[in-house]
DOTORLO-39051 format. One line per 2 residues: number of its first residue (from 1); their letters; for each residue z, y, x of N, C-alpha, C, O. Coordinates in steps of 0.05 Angstrom, whole numbers, always signed. Atoms other than C-alpha are relative to their C-alpha. Layout:
BEGIN
NUM = a = Z,Y,X,Z,Y,X,Z,Y,X,Z,Y,X | ...
This chain:
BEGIN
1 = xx = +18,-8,+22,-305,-31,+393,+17,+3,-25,+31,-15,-35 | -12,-1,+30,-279,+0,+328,-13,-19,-23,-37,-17,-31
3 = xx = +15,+13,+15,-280,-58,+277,+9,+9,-35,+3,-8,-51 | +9,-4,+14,-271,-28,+219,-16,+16,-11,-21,+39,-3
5 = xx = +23,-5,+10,-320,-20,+175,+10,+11,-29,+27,+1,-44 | -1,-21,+29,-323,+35,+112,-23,-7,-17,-46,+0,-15
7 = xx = +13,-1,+38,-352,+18,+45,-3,+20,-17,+13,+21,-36 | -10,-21,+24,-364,+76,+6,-22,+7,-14,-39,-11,-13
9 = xx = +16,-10,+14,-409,+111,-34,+8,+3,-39,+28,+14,-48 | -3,-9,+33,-417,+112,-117,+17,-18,-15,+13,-42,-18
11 = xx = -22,+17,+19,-356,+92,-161,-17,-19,-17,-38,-6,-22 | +7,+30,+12,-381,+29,-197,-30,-13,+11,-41,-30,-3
13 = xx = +13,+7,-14,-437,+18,-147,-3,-29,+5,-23,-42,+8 | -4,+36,-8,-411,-54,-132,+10,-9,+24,+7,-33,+32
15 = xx = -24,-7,-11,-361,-33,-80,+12,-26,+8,+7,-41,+27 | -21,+13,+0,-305,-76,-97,-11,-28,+3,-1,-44,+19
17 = xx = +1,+28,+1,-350,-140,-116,-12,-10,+26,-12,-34,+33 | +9,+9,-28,-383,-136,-46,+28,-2,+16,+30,-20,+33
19 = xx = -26,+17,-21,-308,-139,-13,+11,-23,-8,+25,-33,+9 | -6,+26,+10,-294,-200,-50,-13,-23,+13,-5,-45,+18
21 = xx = +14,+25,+0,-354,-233,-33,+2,-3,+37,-1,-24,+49 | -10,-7,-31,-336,-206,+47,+21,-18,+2,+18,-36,+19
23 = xx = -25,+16,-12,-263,-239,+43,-9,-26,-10,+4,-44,+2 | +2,+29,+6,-294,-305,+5,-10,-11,+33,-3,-33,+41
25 = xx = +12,+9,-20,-331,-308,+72,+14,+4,+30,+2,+6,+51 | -15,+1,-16,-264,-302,+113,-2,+35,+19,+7,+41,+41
27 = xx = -11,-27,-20,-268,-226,+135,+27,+12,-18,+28,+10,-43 | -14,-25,+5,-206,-177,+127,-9,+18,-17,-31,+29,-13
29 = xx = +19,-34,+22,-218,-119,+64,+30,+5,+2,+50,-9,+7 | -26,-26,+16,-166,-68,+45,-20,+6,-24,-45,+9,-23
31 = xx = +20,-1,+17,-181,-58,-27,+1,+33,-7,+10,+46,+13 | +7,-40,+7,-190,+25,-53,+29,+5,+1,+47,-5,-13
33 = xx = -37,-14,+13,-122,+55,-54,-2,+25,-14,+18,+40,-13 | +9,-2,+29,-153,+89,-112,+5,-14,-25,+13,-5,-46
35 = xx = -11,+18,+24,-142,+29,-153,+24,-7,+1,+38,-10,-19 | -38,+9,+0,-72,+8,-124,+1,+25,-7,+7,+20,-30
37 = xx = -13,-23,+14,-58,+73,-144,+10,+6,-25,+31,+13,-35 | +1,-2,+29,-78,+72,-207,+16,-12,-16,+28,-3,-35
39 = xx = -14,+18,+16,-47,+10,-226,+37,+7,+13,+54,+1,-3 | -26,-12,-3,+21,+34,-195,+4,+17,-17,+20,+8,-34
41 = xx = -7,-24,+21,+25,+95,-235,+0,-5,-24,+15,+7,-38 | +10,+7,+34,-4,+62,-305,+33,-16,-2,+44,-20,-23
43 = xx = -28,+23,+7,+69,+16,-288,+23,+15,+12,+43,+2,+17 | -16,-21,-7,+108,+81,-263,-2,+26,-29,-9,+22,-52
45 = xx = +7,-20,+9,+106,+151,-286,-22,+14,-7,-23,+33,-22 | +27,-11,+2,+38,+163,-282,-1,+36,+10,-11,+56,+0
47 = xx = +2,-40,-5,+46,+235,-249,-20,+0,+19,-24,+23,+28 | +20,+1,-30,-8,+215,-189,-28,-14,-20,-43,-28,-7
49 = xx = +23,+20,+7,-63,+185,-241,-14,+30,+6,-7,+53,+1 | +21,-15,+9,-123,+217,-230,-10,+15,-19,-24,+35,-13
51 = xx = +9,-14,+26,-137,+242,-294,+27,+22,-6,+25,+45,-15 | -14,-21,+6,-73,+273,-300,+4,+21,+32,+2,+45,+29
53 = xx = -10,-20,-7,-54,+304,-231,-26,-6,+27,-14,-11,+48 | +18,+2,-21,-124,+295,-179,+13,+7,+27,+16,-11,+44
55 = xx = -14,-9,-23,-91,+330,-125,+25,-20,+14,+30,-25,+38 | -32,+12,-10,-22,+290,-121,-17,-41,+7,-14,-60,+22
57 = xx = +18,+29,-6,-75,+229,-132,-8,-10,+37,-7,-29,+53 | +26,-4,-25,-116,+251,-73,+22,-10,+27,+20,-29,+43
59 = xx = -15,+6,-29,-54,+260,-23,+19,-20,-1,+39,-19,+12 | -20,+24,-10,-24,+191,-36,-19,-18,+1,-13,-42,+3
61 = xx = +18,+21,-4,-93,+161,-32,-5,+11,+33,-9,-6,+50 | -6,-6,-41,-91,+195,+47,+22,-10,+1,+24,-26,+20
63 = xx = -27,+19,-18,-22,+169,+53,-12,-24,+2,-23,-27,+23 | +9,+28,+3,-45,+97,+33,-26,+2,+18,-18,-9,+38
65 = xx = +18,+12,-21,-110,+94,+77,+5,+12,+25,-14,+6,+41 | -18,+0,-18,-68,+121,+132,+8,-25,+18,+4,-36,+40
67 = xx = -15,+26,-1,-30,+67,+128,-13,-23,+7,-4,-40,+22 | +18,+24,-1,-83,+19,+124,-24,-6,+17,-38,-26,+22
69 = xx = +24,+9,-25,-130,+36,+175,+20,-6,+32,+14,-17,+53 | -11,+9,-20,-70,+38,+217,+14,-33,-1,+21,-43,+21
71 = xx = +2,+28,+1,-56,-36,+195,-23,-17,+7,-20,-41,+11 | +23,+19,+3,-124,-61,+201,-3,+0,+28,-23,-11,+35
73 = xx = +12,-13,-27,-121,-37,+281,+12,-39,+11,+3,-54,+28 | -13,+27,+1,-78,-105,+275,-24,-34,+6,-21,-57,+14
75 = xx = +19,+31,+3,-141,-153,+268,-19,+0,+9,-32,+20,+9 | +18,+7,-32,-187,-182,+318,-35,-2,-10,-54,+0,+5
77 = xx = +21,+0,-5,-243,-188,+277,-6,+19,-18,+12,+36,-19 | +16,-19,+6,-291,-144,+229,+23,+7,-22,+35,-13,-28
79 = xx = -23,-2,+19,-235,-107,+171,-17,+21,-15,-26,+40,-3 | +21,-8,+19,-276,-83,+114,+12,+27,-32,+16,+24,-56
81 = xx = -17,-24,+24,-247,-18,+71,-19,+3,-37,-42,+6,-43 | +22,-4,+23,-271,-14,+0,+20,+37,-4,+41,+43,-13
83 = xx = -12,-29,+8,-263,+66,+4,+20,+3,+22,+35,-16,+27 | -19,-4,-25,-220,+102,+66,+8,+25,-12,+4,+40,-31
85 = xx = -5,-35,-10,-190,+159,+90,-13,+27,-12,-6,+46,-24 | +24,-31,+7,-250,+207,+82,-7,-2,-22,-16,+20,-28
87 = xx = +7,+2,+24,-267,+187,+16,+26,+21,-16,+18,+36,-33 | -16,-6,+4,-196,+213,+1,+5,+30,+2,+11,+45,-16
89 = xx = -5,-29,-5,-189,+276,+36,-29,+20,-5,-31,+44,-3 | +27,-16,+13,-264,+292,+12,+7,+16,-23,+7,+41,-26
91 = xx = -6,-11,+26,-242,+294,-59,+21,+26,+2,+15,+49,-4 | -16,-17,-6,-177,+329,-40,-13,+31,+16,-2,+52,+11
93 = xx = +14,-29,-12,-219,+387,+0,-14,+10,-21,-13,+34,-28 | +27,-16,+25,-275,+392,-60,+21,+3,-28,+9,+10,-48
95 = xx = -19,-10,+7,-207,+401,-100,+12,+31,-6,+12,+47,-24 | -13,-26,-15,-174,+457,-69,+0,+10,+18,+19,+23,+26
97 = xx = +3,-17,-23,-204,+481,-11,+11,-15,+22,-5,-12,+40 | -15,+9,-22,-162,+445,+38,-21,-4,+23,-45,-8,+21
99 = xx = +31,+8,-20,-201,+437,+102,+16,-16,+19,+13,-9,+43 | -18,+20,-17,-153,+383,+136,-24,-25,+8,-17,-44,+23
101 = xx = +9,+30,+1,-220,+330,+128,-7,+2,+39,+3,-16,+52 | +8,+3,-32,-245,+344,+209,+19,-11,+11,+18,-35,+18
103 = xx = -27,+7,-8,-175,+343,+231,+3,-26,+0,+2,-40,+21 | -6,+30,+3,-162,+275,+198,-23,-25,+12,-19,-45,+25
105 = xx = +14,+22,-18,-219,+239,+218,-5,-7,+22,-10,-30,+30 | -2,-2,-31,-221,+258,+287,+21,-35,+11,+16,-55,+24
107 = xx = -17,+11,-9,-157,+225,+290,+0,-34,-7,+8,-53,+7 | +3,+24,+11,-172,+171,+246,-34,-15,-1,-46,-18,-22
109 = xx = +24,+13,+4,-240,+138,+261,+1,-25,-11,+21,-39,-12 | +14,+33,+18,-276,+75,+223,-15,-1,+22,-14,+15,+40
111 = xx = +27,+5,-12,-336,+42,+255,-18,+25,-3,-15,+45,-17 | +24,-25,-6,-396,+88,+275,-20,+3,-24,-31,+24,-30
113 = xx = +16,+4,+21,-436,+60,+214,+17,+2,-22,+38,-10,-21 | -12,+0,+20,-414,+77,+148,-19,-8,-27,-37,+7,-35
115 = xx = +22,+10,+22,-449,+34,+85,+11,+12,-31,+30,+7,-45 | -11,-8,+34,-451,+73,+19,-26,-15,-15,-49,-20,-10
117 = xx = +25,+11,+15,-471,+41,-43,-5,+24,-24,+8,+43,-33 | +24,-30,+15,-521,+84,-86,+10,+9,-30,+31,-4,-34
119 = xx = -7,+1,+27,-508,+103,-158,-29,-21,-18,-53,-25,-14 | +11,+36,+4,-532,+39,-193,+11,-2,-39,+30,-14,-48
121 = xx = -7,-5,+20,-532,+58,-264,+1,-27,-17,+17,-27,-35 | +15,+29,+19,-560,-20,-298,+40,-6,+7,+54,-14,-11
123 = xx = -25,+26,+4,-483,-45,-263,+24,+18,-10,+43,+6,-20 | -25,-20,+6,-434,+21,-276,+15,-3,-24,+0,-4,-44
125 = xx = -16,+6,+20,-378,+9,-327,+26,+15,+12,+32,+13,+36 | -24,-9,+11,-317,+45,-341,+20,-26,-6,+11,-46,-18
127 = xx = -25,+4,+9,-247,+17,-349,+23,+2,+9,+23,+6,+33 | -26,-15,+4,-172,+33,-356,+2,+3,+24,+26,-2,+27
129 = xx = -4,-13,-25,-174,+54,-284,-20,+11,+20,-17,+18,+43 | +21,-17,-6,-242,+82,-276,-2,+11,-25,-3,-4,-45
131 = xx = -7,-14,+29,-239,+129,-334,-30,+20,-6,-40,+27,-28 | +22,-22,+3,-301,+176,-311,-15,-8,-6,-16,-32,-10
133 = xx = +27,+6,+10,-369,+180,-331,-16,-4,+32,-7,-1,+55 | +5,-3,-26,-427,+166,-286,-13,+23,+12,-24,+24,+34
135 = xx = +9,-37,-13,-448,+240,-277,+24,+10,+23,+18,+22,+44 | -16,-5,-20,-387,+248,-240,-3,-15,+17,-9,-5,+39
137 = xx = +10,+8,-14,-397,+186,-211,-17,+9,+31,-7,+12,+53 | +19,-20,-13,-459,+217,-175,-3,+23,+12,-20,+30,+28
139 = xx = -4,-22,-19,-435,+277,-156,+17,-6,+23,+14,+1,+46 | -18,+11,-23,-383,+247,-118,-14,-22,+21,-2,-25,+42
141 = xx = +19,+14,-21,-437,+197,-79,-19,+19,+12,-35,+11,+30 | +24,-17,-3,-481,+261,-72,+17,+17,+23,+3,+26,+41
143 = xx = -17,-19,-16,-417,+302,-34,+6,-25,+21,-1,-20,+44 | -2,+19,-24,-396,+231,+7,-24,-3,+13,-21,-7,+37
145 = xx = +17,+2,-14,-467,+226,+26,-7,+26,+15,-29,+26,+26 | +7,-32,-4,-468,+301,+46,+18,-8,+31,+9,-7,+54
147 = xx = -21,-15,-13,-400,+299,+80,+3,-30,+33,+15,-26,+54 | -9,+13,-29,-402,+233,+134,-17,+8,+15,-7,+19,+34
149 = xx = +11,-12,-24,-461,+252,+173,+6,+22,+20,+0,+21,+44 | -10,-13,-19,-427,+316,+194,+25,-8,+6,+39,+10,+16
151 = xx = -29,+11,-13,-365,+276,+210,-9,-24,+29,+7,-38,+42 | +6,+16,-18,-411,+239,+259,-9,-24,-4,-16,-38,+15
153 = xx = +0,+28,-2,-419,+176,+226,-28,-13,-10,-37,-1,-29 | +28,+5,+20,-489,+138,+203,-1,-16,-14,+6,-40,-13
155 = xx = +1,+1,+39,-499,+131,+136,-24,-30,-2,-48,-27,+4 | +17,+27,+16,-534,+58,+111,+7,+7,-26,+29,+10,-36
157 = xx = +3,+6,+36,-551,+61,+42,-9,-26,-4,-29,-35,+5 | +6,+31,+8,-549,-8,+14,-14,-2,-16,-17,+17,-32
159 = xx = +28,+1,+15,-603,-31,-21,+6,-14,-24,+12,-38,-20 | -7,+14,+31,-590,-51,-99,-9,-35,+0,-29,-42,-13
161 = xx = +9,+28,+1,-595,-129,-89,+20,-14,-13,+36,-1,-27 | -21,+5,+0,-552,-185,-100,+24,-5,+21,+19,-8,+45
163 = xx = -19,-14,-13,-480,-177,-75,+3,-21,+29,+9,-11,+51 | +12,+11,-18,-494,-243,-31,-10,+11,+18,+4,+16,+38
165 = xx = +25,-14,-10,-555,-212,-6,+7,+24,+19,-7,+27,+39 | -19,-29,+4,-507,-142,+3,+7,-4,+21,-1,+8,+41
167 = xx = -16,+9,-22,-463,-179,+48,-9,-3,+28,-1,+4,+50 | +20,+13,-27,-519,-215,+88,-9,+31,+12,-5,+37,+35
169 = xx = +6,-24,-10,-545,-144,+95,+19,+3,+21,+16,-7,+43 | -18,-9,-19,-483,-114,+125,+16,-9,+23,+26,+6,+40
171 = xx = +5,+23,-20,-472,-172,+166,-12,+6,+24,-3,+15,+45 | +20,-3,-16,-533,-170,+194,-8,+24,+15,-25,+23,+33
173 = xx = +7,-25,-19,-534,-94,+219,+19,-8,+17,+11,-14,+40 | -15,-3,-16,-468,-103,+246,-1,-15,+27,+8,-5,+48
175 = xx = +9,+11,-22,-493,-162,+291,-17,+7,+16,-16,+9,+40 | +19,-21,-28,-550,-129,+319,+7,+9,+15,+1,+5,+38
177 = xx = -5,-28,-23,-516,-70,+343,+22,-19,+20,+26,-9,+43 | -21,+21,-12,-460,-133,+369,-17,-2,+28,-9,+5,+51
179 = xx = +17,+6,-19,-520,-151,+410,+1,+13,+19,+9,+9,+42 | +17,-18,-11,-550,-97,+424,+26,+16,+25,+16,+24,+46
181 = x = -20,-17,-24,-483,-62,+471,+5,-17,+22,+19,-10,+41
């Protein structure tokens, strides 16, 4: 059984604070390699930030979850992505055309279930490494919600609760279906 599991959906959704509250409770996360990105570059050259070069962003955020889903193949039990692969080569396609996303996922599967969280305007905040607004935000949860179902995978929308609550949620599907095979 493929155990990891993809997190994705709307930039400041509450993402990151639901993988925190995942590894307080002893699972495996990889955190966005969006943000390691970010903060690499803000303490480099900055030629891959987002804001300045999207593209060069995009294809070292596919190198990095590359890397990391092929690390996570490493661990026995559930390994929890805040943001993958396809989140990556999404942006990079709705970029410049590229059409490498089939290709890559094929090769690179997550779990069968993929949980995005919604755009969640009361918790969204900006800072020095989320720079956008949340209109973009939204468009970009509106194209990931578009783009996994035809990659095969089914889509949970998490339900605006608390991040506790969040957890117990995604928990709790994953054991069912544990059952249920």
């Amino acid at each position: 059984m493929n155990r990891s599991v993809l997190i994705s959906g709307c930039s400041g959704g509450g993402k990151s604070t639901l993988l925190q509250e995942l590894a307080a409770r002893g699972h495996a996360i990889v955190e966005e390699p969006g943000r390691r990105i970010v903060s690499q570059e803000l303490k480099g050259d900055g030629a891959a930030l987002p804001w300045v070069d999207m593209a060069a962003f995009a294809r070292r955020a596919i190198e990095m979850a590359i890397a990391d889903h092929a690390a996570a193949r490493e661990q026995s039990g559930w390994t929890f992505f805040d943001r993958g692969l396809i989140d990556a080569v999404a942006a990079l396609q709705h970029l410049t055309g590229e059409t490498i996303l089939e290709k890559l996922s094929v090769a690179h599967r997550y779990h069968r279930r993929v949980f995005l969280t919604p755009p969640w305007p009361e918790i969204y905040t900006t800072d020095p490494e989320r720079r956008h607004g949340f209109d973009e935000a939204v468009a970009e949860y509106d194209r990931l919600a578009a783009i996994y179902p035809t990659l095969g995978y089914d889509v949970v929308t998490l339900p605006k609760i608390a991040v506790a609550d969040r957890a117990d949620f995604i928990l709790d599907c994953l054991s069912r279906e544990t059952r249920q095979q």
